[in-house]
C-alpha positions in Angstrom: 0.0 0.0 0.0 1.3 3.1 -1.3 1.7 5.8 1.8 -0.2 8.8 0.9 1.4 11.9 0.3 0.4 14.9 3.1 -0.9 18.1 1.8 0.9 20.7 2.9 -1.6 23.4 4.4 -4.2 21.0 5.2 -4.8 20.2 8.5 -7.7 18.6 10.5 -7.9 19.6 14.3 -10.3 17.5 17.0 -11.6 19.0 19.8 -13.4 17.5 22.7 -15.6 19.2 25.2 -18.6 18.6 27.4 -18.1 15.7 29.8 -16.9 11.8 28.8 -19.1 9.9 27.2 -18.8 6.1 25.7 -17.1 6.1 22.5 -15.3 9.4 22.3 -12.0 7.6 21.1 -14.2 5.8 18.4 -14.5 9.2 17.0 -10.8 10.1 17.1 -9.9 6.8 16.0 -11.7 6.8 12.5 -11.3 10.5 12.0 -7.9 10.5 12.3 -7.5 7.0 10.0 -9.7 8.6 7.3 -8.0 12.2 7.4 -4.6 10.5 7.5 -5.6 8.1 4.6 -6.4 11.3 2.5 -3.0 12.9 3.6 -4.3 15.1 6.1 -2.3 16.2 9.2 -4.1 15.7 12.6 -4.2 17.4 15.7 -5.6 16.7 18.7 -6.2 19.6 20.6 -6.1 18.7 24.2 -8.5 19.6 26.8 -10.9 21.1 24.9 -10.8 24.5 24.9 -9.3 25.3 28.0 -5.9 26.4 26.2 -6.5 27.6 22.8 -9.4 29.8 24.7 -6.3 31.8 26.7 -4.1 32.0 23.8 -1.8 29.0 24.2 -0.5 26.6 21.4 1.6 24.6 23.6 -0.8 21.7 24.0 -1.7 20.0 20.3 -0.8 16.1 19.9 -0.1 15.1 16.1 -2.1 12.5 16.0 -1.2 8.9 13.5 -3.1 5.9 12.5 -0.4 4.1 14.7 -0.9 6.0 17.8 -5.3 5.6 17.6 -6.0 2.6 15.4 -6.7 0.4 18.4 -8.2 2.9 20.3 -12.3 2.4 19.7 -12.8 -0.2 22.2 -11.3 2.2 25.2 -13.1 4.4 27.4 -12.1 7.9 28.7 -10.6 10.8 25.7 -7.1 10.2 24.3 -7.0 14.0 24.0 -8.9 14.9 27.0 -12.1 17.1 27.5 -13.4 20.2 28.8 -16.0 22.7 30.4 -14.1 25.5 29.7 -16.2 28.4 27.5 -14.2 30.8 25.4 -17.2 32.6 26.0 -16.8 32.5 29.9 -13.4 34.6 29.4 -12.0 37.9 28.3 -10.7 37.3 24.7 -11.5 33.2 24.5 -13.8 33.5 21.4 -10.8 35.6 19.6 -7.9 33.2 21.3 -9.6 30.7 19.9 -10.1 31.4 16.2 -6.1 33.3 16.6 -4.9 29.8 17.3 -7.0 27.9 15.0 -5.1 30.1 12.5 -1.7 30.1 13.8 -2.3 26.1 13.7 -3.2 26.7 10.1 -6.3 24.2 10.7 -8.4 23.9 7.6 -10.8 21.5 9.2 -12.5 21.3 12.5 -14.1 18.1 14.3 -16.2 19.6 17.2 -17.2 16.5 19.8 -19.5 17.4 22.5 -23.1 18.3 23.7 -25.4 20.8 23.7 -22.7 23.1 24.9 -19.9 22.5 22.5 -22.2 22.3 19.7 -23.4 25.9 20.4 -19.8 27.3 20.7 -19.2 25.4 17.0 -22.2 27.3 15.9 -20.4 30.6 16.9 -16.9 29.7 15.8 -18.8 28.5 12.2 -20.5 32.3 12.4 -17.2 34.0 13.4 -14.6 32.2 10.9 -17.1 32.8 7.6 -16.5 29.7 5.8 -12.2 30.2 6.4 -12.5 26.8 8.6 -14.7 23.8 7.8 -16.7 22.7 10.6 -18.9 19.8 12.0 -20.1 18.7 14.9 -20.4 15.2 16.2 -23.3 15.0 18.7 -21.8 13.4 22.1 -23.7 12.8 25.4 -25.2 9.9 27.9 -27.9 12.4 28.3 -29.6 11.6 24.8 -30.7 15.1 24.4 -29.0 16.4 21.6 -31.1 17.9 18.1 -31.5 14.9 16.3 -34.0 12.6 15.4 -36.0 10.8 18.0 -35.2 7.4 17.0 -31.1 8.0 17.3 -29.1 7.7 20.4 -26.1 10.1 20.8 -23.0 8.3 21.1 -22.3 7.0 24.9 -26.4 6.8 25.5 -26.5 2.6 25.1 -23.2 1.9 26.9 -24.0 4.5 29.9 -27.9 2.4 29.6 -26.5 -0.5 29.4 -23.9 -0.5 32.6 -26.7 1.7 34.5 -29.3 -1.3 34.2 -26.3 -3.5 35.3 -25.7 -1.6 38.6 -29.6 -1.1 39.0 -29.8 -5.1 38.8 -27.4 -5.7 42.3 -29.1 -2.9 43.5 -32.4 -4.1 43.0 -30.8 -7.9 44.4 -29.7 -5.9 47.4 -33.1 -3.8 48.3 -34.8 -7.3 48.3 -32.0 -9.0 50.5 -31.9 -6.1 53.0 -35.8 -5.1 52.9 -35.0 -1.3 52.0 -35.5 0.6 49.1 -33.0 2.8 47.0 -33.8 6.0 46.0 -31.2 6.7 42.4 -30.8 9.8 40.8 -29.0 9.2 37.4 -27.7 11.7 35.3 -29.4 13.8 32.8 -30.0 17.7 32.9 -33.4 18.3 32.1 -34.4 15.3 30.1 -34.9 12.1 31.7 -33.7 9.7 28.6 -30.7 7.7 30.8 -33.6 7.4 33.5 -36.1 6.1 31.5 -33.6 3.9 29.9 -32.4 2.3 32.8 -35.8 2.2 34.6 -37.1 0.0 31.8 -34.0 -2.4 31.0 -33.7 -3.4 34.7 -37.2 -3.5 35.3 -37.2 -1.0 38.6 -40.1 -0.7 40.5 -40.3 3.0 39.4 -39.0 5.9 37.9 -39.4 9.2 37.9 -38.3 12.1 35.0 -39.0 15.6 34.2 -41.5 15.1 31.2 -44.4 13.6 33.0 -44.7 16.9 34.8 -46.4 19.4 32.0 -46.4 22.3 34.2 -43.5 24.5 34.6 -42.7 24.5 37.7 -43.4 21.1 40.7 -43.7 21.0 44.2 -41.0 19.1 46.4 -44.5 17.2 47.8 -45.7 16.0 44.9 -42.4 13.9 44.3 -42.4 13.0 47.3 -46.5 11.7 47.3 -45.4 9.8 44.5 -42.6 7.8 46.3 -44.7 7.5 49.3 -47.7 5.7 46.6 -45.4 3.7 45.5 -43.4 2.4 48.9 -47.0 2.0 50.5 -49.0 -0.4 47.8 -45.6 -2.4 47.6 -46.3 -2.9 51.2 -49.7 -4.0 50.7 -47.9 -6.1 48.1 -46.1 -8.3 50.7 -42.8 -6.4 49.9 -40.6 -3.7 51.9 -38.3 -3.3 49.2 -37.8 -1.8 45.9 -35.8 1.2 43.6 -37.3 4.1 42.4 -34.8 5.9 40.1 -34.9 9.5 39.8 -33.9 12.0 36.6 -31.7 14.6 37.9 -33.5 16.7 35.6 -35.9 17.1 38.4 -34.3 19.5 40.3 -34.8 21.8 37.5 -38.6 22.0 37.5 -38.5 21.9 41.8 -40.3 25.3 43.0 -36.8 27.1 44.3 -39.1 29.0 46.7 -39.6 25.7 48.5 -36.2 24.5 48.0 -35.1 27.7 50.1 -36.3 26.0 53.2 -34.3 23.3 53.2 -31.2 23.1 55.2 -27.7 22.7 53.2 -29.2 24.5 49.9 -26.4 26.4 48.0 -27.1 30.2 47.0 -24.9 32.4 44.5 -24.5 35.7 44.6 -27.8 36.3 43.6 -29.5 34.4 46.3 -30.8 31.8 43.4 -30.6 28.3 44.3 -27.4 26.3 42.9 -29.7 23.6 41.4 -26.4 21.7 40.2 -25.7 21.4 43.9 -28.8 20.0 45.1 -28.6 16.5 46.8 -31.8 15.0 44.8 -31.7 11.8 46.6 -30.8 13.0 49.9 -33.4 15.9 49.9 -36.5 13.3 48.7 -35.1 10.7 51.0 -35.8 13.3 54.1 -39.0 14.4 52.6 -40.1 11.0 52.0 -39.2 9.2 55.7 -40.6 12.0 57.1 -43.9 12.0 55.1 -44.2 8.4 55.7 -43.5 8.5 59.2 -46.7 11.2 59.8 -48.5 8.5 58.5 -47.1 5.4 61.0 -45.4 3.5 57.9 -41.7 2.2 58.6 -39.6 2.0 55.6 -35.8 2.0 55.3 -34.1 4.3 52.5 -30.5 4.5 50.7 -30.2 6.8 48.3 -27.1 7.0 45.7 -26.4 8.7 42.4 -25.1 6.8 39.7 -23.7 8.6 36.5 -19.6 9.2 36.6 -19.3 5.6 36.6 -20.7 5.6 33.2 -19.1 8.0 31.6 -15.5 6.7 30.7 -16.2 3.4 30.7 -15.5 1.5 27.5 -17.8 1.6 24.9 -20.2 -1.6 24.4 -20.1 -2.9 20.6 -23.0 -0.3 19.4 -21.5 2.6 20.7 -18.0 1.2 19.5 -19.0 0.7 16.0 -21.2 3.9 15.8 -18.6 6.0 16.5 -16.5 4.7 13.9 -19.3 5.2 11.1 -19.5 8.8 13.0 -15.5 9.8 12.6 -15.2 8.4 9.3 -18.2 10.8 8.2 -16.8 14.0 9.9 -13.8 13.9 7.8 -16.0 12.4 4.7 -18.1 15.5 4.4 -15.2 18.2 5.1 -13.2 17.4 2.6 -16.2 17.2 0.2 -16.2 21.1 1.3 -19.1 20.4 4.1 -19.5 23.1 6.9 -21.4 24.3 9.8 -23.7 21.1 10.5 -24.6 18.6 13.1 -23.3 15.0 11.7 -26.0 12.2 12.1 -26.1 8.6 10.8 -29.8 7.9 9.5 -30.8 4.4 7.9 -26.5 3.4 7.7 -26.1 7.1 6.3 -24.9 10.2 7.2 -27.0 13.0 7.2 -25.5 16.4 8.1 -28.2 18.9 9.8 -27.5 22.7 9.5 -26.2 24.6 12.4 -29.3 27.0 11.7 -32.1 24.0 12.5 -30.5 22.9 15.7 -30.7 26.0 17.3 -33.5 28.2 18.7 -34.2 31.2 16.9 -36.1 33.5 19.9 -32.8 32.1 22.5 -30.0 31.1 21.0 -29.6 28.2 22.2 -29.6 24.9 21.2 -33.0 23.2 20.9 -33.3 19.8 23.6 -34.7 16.5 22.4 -36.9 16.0 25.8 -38.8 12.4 26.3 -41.8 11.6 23.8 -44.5 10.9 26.8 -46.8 10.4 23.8 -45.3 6.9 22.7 -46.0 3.4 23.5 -41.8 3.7 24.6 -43.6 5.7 27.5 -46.5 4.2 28.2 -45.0 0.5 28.4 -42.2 2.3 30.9 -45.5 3.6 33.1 -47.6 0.2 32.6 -45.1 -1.8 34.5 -44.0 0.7 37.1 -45.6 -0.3 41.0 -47.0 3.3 41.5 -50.1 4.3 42.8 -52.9 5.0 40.5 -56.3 6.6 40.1 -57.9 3.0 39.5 -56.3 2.0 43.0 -58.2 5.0 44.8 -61.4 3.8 43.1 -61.6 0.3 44.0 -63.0 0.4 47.4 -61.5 -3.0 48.9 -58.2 -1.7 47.7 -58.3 1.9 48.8 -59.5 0.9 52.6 -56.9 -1.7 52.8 -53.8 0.7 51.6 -55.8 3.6 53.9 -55.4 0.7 56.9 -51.6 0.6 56.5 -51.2 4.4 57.2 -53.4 5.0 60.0 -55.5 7.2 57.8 -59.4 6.7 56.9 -60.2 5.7 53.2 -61.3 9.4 52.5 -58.5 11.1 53.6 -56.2 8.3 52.0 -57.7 9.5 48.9 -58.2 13.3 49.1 -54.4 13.2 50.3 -53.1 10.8 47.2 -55.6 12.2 44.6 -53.6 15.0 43.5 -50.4 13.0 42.0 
């Protein structure tokens, strides 16, 4: 095999920011095999943004087929990854594209989230064409822009070792007689939840969508935990595991939140939602509710989510993120630009930068949960939760009413509102 020639002047840059997912070396792997192939130079620019945002050149890795050809199957970034915003600092938009330049980097391979994908968006708008761009959409969260029926990258792997954990949870509750209470990660959408909920078959779970009004109470959580810990009860069972979106938080009335102890303000005196304890807070709220009511249960509650996130990739996410490198550097050097890369029926399909991102914000648009689907509805069917046909049924209501010390009326008046 003839060793292609490299281009002089034409170099290919990949840039990783957001948090680890599943399947990020995949990327780099087939990126830098295809690019190379076609006598590109690669660089990996390390840590994201973090340097090239303050002006520094001093931390690019030429990247070779030797160095990443065996590289799909491992977890964690061979370049690293970022939070870092050259937005968030004096200059770091302008440091950016000065470096780009002094790199003399013809293409660009964004990898990222929501985040990353909107600061390729304003790197595409600042650089006018001068540097080919695409994004590849990277998160457990499954909540980037793209078609309903496709997973970002990392989403099976992180589902697939969450229903794992869930299962020796779930082996555990039932050993011990106590129930877990497990917040997974997911800002805002409750996808990884869901996911996990279903594959290992939890008794229930709980995500942001099922809520349509803006904002929640703290008590109506908690009611629903409290349904669902008292008809296992009448079930014969003192276990189970509810798992819990940490999208939540984000729809909890921060008025009530204030009156909780250990609750993080800025300098605004706004709630540091990040920094709400999910579990911990709907643990307290929960014992105690139950306790009002003469019902005993036992409670752990745990967050699972950075376990997930460098792990190595299962085979999906292993051979999708092959497909998704190759097709970054496929459709820049065809003269692509300023799109989100997606794989559709074995193809890719590139979506605009302009159709991923919301008009009247700015911001990039959020693929939230379809409640409308029988995906949902199969999810809710099998859940043990407390349920309007439950308050109805009179032999059932007075003998759940009988386990809290509470008459059939109140029982119902007081669980009629979840």
């Amino acid at each position: 095999m003839v060793k292609p020639k490299i281009q002089r002047g034409k170099k290919l840059a990949i840039l990783v920011g957001g948090g680890p997912a599943p399947g990020i070396n995949g990327v780099i792997s087939a990126a830098t095999i295809e690019a190379r192939n076609q006598g590109i130079e690669v660089l990996g620019i390390r840590d994201g943004f973090k340097w090239i945002s303050e002006g520094n050149t001093e931390h690019i890795e030429k990247l070779t087929i030797g160095m990443t050809s065996r590289i799909h199957n491992t977890g964690g970034s061979r370049i690293g990854i970022s939070r870092v915003s050259p937005l968030s600092t004096p200059n770091g938009l302008k440091n950016t594209i000065r470096c780009l330049k002094k790199l003399q980097v013809k293409y660009l391979i964004t990898i990222g989230g929501d985040g990353t994908l909107y600061l390729a968006t304003r790197l595409e708008k600042e650089l006018k064409g001068s540097i080919k761009i695409v994004h590849v959409p990277k998160t457990i969260d499954n909540n980037m822009p793209i078609p309903g029926y496709i997973p970002t990258f990392g989403f099976e792997t992180a589902r697939h070792i969450g229903t794992g954990l869930v299962h020796h949870l779930m082996e555990d509750a039932k050993t011990t007689n106590r129930w877990y209470f497990v917040v997974t990660m997911g800002r805002k959408t409750g996808h990884l939840a869901l996911g996990i909920g279903k594959a290992s078959g939890a008794t229930l779970t709980i995500i942001p969508e099922e809520f349509k009004q803006k904002k929640i109470s703290l008590k109506d959580i908690t009611k629903i935990l409290e349904g669902s810990i008292i008809k296992r009860k009448l079930m014969g069972r003192e276990d189970g595991v509810a798992i819990l979106a940490e999208g939540i938080t984000d729809k909890l009335d921060e008025n009530e939140l204030k009156n909780l102890s250990d609750v993080n303000l800025d300098e605004h005196g706004r709630i540091r939602l990040s920094e709400v304890d999910l579990g911990q807070v709907l643990k307290h709220q929960t014992l105690q509710a139950l306790k009002e009511k003469g019902v005993i249960s036992r409670i752990v509650d745990t967050t699972i989510g950075y376990e997930l996130r460098s792990a190595p990739p299962i085979p999906f996410d292993a051979s999708y993120t092959r497909t998704l490198g190759y097709s970054a550097v496929k459709f820049l050097l065809k003269g692509g630009s300023g799109a989100l890369l997606t794989i559709q029926k074995n193809k890719k399909i590139p979506i605009p930068f302009e159709k991923v991102l919301n008009t009247k914000s700015d911001k990039v648009n959020v693929r939230y949960v379809d409640i409308n689907t029988e995906s949902f509805e199969v999810g809710q069917k099998y859940m043990i939760k407390l349920r309007q046909d439950d308050l109805e049924d009179r032999q059932e209501l007075k003998n759940l009413a009988a386990l809290t010390n509470m008459k059939p009326s109140e029982f119902k008046a007081y669980f009629s509102a979840i």
